[in-house]
C-alpha positions as CSV (number, residue, x, y, z in Angstrom):
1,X,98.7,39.8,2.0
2,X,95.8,41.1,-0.3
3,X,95.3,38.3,-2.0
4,X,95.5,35.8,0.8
5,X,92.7,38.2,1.8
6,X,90.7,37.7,-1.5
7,X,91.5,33.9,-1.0
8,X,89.4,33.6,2.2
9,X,86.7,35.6,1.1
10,X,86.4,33.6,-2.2
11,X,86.0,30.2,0.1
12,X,83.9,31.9,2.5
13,X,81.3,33.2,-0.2
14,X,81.4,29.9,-1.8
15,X,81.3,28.0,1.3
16,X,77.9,30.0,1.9
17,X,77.1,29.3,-1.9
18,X,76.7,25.8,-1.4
19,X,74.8,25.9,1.4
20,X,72.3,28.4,-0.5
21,X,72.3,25.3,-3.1
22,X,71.5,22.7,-0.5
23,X,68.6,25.0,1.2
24,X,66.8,25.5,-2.5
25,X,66.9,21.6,-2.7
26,X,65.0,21.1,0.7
27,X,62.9,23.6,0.1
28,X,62.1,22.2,-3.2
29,X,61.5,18.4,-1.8
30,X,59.3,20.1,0.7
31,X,57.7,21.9,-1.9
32,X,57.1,18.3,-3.8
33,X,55.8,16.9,-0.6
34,X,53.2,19.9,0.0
35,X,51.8,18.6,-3.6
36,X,51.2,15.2,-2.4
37,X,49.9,16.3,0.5
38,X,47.9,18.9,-1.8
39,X,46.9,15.8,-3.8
40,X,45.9,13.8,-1.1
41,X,43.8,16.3,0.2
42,X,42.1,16.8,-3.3
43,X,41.1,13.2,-3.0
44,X,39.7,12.5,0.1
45,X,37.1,15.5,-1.4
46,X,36.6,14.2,-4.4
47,X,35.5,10.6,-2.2
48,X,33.6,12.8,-0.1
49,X,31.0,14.4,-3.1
50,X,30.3,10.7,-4.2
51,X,29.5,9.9,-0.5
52,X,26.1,7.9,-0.8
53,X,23.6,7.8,2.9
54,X,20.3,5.7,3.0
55,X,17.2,8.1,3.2
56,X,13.7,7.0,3.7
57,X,10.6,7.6,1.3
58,X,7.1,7.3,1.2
59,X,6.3,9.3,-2.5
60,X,9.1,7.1,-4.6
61,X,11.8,9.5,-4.0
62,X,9.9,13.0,-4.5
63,X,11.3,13.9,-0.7
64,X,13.4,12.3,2.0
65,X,13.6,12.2,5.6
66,X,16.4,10.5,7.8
67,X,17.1,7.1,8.2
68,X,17.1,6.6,11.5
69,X,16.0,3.9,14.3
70,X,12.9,6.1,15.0
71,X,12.1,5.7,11.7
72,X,11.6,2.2,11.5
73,X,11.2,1.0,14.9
74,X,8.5,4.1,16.2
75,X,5.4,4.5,15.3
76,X,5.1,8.0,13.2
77,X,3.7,9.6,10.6
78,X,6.8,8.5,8.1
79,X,6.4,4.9,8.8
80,X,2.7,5.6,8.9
81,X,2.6,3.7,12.2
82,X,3.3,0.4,11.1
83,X,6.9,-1.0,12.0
84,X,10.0,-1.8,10.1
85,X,11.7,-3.9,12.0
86,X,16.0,-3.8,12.5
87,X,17.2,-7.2,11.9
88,X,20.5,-9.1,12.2
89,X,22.0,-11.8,10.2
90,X,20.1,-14.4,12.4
91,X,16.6,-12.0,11.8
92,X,16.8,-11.5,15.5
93,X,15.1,-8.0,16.2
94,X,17.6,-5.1,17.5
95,X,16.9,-3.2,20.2
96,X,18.0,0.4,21.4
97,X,18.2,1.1,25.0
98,X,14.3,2.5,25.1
99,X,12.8,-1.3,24.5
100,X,15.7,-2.9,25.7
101,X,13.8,-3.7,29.7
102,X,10.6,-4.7,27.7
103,X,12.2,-6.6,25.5
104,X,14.1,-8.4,28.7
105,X,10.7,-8.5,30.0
106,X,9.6,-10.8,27.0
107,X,12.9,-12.9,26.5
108,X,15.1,-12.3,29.3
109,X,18.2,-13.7,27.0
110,X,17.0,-13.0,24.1
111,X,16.0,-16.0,22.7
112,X,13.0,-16.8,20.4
113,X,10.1,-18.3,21.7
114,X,9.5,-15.7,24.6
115,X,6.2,-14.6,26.0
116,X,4.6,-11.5,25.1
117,X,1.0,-11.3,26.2
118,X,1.7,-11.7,29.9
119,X,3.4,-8.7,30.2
120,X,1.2,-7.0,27.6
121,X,-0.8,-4.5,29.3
122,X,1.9,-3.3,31.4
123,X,4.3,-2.7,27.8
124,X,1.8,-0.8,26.4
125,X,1.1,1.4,29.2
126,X,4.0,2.6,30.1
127,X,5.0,3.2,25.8
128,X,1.2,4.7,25.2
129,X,0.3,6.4,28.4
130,X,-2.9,4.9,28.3
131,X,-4.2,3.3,31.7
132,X,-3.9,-0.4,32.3
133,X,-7.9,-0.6,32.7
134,X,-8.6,0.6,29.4
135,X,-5.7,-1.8,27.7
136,X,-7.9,-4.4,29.2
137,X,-11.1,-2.7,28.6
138,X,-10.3,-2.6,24.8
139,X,-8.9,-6.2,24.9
140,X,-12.1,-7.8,26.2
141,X,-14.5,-5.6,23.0
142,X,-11.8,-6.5,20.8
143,X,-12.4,-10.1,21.6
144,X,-15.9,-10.0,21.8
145,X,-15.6,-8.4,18.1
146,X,-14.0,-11.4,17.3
147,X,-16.2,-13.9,18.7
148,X,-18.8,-12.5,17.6
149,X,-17.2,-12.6,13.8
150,X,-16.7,-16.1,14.0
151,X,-20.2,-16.4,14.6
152,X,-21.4,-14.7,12.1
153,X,-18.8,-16.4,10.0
154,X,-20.2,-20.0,11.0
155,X,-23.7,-19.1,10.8
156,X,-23.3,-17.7,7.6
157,X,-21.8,-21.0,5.9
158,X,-24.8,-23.2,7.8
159,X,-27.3,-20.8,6.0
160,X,-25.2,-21.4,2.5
161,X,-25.0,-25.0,3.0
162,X,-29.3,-25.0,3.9
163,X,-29.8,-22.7,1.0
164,X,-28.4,-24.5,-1.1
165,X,-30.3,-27.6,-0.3
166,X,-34.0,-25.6,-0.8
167,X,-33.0,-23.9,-3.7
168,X,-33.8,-25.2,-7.2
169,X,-32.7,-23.8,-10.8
170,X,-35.4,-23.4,-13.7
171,X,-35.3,-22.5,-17.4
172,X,-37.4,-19.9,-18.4
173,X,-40.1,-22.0,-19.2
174,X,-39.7,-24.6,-16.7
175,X,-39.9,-21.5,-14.2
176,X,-43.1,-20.5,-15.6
177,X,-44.0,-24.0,-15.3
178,X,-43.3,-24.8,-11.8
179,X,-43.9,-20.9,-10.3
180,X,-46.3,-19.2,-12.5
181,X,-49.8,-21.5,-11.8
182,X,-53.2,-20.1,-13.4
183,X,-54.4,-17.0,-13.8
184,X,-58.8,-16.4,-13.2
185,X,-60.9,-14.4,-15.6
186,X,-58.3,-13.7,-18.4
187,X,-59.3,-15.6,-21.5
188,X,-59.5,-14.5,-25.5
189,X,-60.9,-18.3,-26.9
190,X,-64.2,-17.3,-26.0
191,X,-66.8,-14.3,-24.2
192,X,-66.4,-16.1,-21.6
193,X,-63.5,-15.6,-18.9
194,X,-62.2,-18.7,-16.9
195,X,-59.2,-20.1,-15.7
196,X,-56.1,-19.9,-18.0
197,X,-52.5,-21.6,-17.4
198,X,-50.1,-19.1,-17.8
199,X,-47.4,-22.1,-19.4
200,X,-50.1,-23.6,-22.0
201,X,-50.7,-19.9,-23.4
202,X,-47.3,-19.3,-22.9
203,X,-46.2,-22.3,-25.1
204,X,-49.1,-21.4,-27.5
205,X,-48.3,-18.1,-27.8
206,X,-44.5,-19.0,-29.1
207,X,-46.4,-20.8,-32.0
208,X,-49.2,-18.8,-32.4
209,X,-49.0,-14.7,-31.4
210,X,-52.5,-14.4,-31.5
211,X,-52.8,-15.8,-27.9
212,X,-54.1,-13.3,-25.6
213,X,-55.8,-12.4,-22.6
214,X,-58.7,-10.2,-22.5
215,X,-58.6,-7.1,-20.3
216,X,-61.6,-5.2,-20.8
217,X,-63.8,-2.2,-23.3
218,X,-62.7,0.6,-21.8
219,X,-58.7,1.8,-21.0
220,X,-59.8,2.8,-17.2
221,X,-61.1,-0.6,-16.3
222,X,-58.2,-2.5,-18.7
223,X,-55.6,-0.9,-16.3
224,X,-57.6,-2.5,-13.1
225,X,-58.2,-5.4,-15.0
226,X,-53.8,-5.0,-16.0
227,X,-53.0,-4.6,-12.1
228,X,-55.6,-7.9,-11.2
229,X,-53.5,-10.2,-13.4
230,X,-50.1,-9.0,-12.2
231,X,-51.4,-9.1,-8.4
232,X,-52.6,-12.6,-9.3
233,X,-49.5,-14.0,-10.8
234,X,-47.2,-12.8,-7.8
235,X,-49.6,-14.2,-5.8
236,X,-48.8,-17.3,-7.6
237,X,-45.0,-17.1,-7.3
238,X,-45.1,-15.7,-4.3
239,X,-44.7,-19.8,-2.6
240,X,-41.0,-19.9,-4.7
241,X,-39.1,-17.2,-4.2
242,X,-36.9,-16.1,-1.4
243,X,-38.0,-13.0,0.4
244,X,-35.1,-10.5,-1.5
245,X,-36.3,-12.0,-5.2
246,X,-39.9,-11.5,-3.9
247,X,-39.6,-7.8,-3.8
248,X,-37.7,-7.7,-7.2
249,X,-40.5,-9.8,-8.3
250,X,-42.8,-7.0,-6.8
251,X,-41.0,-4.1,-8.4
252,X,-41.2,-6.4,-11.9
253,X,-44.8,-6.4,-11.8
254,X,-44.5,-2.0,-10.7
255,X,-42.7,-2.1,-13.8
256,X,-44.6,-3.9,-16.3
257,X,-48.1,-2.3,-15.2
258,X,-46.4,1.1,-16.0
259,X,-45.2,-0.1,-19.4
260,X,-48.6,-1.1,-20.5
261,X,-50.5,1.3,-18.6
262,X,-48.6,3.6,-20.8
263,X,-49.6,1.3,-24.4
264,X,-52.7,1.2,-23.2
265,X,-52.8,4.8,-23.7
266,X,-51.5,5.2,-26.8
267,X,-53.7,2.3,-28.1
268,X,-56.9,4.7,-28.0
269,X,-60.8,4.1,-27.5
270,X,-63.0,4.0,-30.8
271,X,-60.4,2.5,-33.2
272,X,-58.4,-0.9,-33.5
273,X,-54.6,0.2,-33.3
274,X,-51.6,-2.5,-32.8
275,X,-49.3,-0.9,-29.8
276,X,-45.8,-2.6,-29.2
277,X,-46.1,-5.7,-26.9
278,X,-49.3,-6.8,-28.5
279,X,-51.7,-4.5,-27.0
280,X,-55.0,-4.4,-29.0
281,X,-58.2,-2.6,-28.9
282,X,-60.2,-5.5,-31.5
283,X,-63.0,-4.5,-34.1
284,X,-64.7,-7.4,-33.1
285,X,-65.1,-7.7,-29.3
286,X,-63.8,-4.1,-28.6
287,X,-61.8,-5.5,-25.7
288,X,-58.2,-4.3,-24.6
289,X,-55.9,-7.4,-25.0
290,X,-52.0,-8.1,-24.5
291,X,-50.3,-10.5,-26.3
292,X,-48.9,-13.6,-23.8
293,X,-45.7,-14.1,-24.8
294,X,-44.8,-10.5,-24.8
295,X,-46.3,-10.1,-21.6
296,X,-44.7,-12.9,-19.8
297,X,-41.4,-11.8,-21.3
298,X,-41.5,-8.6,-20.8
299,X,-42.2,-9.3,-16.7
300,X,-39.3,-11.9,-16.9
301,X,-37.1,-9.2,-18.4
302,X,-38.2,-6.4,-16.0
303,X,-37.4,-9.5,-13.0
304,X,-33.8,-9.8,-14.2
305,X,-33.5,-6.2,-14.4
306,X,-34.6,-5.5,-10.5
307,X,-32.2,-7.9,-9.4
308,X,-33.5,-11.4,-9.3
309,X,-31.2,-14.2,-9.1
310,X,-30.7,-16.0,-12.3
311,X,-27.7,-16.9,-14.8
312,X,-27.7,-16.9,-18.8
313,X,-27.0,-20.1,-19.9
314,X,-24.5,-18.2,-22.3
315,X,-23.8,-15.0,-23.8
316,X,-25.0,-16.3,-27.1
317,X,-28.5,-17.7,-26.0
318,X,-31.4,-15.9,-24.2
319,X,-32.1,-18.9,-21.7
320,X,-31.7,-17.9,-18.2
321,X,-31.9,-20.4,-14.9
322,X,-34.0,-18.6,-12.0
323,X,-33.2,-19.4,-8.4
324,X,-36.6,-20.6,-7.0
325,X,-37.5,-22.3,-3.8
326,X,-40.8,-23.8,-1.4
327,X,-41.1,-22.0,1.3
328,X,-43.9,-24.3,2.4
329,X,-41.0,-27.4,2.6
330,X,-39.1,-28.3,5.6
331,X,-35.7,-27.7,3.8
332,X,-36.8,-23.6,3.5
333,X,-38.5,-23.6,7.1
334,X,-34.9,-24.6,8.6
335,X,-32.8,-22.5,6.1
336,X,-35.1,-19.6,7.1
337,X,-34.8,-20.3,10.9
338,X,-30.7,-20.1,10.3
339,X,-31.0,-17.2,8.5
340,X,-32.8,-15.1,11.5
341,X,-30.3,-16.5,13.6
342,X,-27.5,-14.8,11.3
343,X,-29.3,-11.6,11.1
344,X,-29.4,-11.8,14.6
345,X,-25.8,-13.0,15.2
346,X,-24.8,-9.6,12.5
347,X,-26.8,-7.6,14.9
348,X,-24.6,-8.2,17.7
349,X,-21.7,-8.4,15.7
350,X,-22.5,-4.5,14.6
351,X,-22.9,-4.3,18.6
352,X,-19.7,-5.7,19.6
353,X,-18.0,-3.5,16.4
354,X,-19.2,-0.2,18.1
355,X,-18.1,-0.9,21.5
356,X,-15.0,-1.4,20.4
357,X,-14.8,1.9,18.1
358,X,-15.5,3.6,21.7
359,X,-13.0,2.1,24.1
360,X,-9.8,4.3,22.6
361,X,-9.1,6.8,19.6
362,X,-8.0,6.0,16.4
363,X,-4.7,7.5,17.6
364,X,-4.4,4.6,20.6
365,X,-5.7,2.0,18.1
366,X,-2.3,2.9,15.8
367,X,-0.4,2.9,18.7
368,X,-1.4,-0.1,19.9
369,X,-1.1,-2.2,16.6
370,X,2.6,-0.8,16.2
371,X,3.6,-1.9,19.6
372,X,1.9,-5.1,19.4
373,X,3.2,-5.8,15.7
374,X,6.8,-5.0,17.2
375,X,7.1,-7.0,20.7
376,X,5.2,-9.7,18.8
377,X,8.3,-10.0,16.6
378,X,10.3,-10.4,19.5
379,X,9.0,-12.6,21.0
380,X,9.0,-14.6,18.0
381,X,12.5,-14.1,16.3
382,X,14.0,-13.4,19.3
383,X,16.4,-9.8,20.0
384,X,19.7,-8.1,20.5
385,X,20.8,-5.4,22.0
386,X,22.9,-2.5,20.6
387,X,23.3,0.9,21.9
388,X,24.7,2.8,18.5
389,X,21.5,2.3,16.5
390,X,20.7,5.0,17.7
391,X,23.2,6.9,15.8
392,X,22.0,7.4,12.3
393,X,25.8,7.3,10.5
394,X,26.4,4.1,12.7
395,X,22.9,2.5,11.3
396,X,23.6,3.5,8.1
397,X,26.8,1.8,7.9
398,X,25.2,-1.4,9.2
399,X,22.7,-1.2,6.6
400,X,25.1,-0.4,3.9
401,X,27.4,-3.0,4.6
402,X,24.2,-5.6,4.8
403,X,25.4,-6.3,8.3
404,X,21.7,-5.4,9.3
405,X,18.5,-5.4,7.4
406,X,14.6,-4.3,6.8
407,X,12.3,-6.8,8.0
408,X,8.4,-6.2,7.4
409,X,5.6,-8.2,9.1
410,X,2.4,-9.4,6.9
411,X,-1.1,-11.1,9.2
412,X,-2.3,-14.4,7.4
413,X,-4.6,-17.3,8.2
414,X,-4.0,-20.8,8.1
415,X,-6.3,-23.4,7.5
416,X,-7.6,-23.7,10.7
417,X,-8.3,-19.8,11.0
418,X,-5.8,-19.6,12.9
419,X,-4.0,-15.7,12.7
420,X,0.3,-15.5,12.4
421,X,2.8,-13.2,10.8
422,X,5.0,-13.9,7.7
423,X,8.4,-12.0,7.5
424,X,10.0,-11.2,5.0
425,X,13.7,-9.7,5.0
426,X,15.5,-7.3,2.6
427,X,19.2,-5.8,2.5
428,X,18.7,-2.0,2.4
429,X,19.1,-0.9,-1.1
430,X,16.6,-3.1,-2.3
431,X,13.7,-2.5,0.0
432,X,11.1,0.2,-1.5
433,X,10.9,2.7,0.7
434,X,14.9,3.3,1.2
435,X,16.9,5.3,-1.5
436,X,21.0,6.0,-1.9
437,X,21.3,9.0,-2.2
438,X,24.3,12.2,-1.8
439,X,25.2,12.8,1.7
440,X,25.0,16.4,1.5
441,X,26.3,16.9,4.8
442,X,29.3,15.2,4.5
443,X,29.9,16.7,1.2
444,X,29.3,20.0,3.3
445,X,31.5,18.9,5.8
446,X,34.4,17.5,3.4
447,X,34.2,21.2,1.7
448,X,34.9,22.8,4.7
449,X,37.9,20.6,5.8
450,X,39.1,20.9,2.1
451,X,39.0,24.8,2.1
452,X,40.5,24.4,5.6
453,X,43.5,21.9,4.4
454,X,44.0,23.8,0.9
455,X,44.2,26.8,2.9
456,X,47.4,25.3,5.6
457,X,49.3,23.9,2.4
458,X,49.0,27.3,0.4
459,X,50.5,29.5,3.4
460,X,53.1,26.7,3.6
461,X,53.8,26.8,0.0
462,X,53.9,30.9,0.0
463,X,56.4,30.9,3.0
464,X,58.6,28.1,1.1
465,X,58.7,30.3,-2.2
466,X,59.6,33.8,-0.4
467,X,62.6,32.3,1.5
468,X,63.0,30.5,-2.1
469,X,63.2,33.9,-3.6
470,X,65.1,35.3,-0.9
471,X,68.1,32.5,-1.4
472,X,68.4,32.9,-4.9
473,X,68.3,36.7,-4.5
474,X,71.5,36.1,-2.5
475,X,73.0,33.4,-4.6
476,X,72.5,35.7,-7.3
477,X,74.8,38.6,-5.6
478,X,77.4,35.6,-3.7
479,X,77.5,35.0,-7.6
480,X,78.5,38.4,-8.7
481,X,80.6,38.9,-5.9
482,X,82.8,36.0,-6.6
483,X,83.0,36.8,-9.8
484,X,84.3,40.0,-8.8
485,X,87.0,38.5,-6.2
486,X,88.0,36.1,-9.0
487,X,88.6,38.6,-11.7
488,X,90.7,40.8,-8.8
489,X,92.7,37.6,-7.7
490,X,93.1,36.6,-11.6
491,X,94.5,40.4,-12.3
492,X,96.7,40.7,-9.6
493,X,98.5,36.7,-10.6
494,X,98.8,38.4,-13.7
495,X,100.7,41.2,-12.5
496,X,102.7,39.5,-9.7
497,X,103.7,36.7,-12.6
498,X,104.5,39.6,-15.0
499,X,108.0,41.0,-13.4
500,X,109.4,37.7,-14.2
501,X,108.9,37.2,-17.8
């Protein structure tokens, strides 16, 4: 009876035994599977810290500020009002739901080729909150600023076109020649003072330096005497030179009077003394004189300096070509009659410019131009409508994936002065004002779920490993207790077995 006893409890304890065994096992796959799961989750974080979102710049990356529809498509300090327009595939404009009415307004099915300007004023009112009147208002000085321009623009290429009919181009000498006439009451060839020609003693004087005019005895009366031939000589060339090179010619003569008012100082009264430029006081008449060539060149130098119109022949000669015309001739008369005309025409130009610098604020202006910059577009590449632009992950993804793109608007003239827009388009991550950079709130976000997930599997794991510990705790004892029940059973088959040998 005993050891049928021991028998049952030796299949009982190993019966429980087995199924210890077959619990480790699970507990161990499910173990292995938390690791995958453990793995996984490691993973999808590690993806998550090289997560890369579009951000917009205006310093070359120094700081950022979101991507996002407003960015491009409103008018704001980051876009420093001037729109970047959302483009498809087919450079079709995309609209959120705040221009989606206007833009029905301009296109009703969104086709290219709609019609902006009729519907203008009322667009920009209701975006701007400025009054429809002083749209309009602002329209009509604006236009007037631009009539007014072409004016000025065509007047100013008649007056080219006369000018350049009346004007003439001298040497040096030949502008002496033509411009510079005769001088009264400077001579040196004898006591007496007549009538000299400022190109023969010119000429002479490149041979010969002793060519001179006569001033007079005494430094006072030289200076007067120094004034009378410089008034007398832009007298002279006074009849060939526009009104702007007159006045340089003018402040050329200021000039040269000072420079040898000042020799004539230095030159002295009771003794001869050479003074640069050919200023003498002789022993033998006891006259002041001035070299002509000096004289003449000096003016002529002085002339350039003050601004008068003329070219050097090269930068390895000294000829220069003046600009000289008649204003007694019928060609100057009618370029000079033009030319009021344009200063008249710049006049009312300046007019028109500061009307129009009155009608709105510099801060309506930029309005204004973004608005009209962007509804031009759509009316001339046509739009779509999509309502998750809005959403800044959503836009970046179109971006990213080049499903969308940057399109920017440049103003140019044709030949006939005509105004239009060029566009040019540009995936993303090549236009200059967009950089990839971390997403640092979806690395944020992809820490927390990590910490979160981690968190889950390690509980999981703890709870596997204590009932772990806890089964082999009892294997261990179901162990020693059938060890025990086997030695008992072994001892008494030994002794039962005994009486019969």
């Amino acid at each position: 009876m005993g050891m049928a006893a021991s028998q049952v409890r030796l299949l009982q304890l190993t019966g429980r035994k087995n199924d210890i065994g077959r619990q480790l096992s699970s507990l161990s796959l499910q173990k292995m599977s938390l690791t995958r799961e453990m793995n996984k989750v490691s993973k999808n974080y590690q993806n998550a810290l090289n997560t890369k979102i579009f951000k917009w710049s205006n310093n070359s990356g120094v700081s950022y500020v979101d991507l996002s529809y407003a960015t491009l498509m409103r008018p704001s300090d980051a876009n420093q009002n001037t729109p970047y327009l959302l483009t498809n595939s087919s450079g079709r404009v995309v609209v959120d739901s705040q221009y989606q009415k206007y833009a029905e307004m301009i296109s009703a099915e969104g086709k290219a080729g709609g019609d902006y300007e009729s519907n203008r004023t009322s667009i920009l009112s209701e975006l701007t909150g400025i009054s429809a009147e002083k749209i309009e208002g602002a329209q009509t000085t604006s236009a007037n600023v631009e009539t007014s321009a072409e004016n000025v623009n065509t007047l100013q290429e008649e007056v080219d076109e006369l000018e350049a009919a009346c004007t003439e181009e001298y040497s040096d000498t030949d502008f002496i020649k033509e411009c510079f006439g005769s001088v009264s009451g400077f001579n040196y060839s004898s006591t007496e003072t007549g009538e000299s020609n400022i190109y023969d003693d010119f000429i002479d004087d490149l041979d010969d330096q002793s060519v001179q005019w006569r001033l007079s005895t005494n430094s006072a009366d030289s200076k007067t005497r120094l004034q009378e031939l410089l008034d007398q000589i832009t007298t002279n060339v006074s009849q060939y030179l526009k009104d702007d090179d007159l006045q340089a010619f003018n402040e050329a003569a200021d000039a040269t009077y000072q420079i040898y008012s000042d020799y004539i100082d230095a030159a002295g009264v009771d003794c001869a003394h050479t003074c640069p430029l050919s200023i003498e006081q002789t022993n033998n008449s006891g006259n002041y004189c001035i070299g002509v060539n000096d004289f003449i060149e000096c003016l002529l130098e002085q002339y350039r300096s003050a601004g008068g119109h003329c070219e050097q022949s090269s930068v390895s000669t000294d000829i220069y070509y003046y600009e000289t015309v008649d204003r007694e001739s019928e060609a100057y008369q009618a370029y000079e009659a033009k030319y009021a005309e344009l200063q008249a025409a710049k006049s009312e130009y300046s007019s028109s410019v500061d009307t129009d610098n009155q009608s709105l604020t510099s801060a309506e202006e930029s309005a204004i131009a973004f608005y009209d910059q962007l509804f031009t577009a759509i009316a001339e590449k046509g739009w779509v409508y999509n309502a998750d632009v809005s959403d800044t992950d959503y836009l970046n993804q179109m971006l990213q994936n080049n499903q969308y793109y940057i399109t920017t608007m440049e103003s140019s003239t044709d030949k006939d002065g005509e105004e239009y827009y060029e566009y040019s388009s540009s995936i993303a991550s090549n236009f200059n004002k967009i950089y990839s950079v971390n997403d640092s709130s979806a690395q944020n976000k992809a820490l927390a779920e990590y910490e979160y997930e981690k968190g889950i599997i390690d509980e999981k794991e703890s709870r596997i490993d204590l009932k772990m510990e806890d089964l082999k705790t009892e294997q261990s004892s179901i162990n020693e207790m059938i060890k025990s029940i086997e030695s008992v059973r072994d001892d008494n088959i030994e002794r039962s077995f005994s009486i019969f040998t």
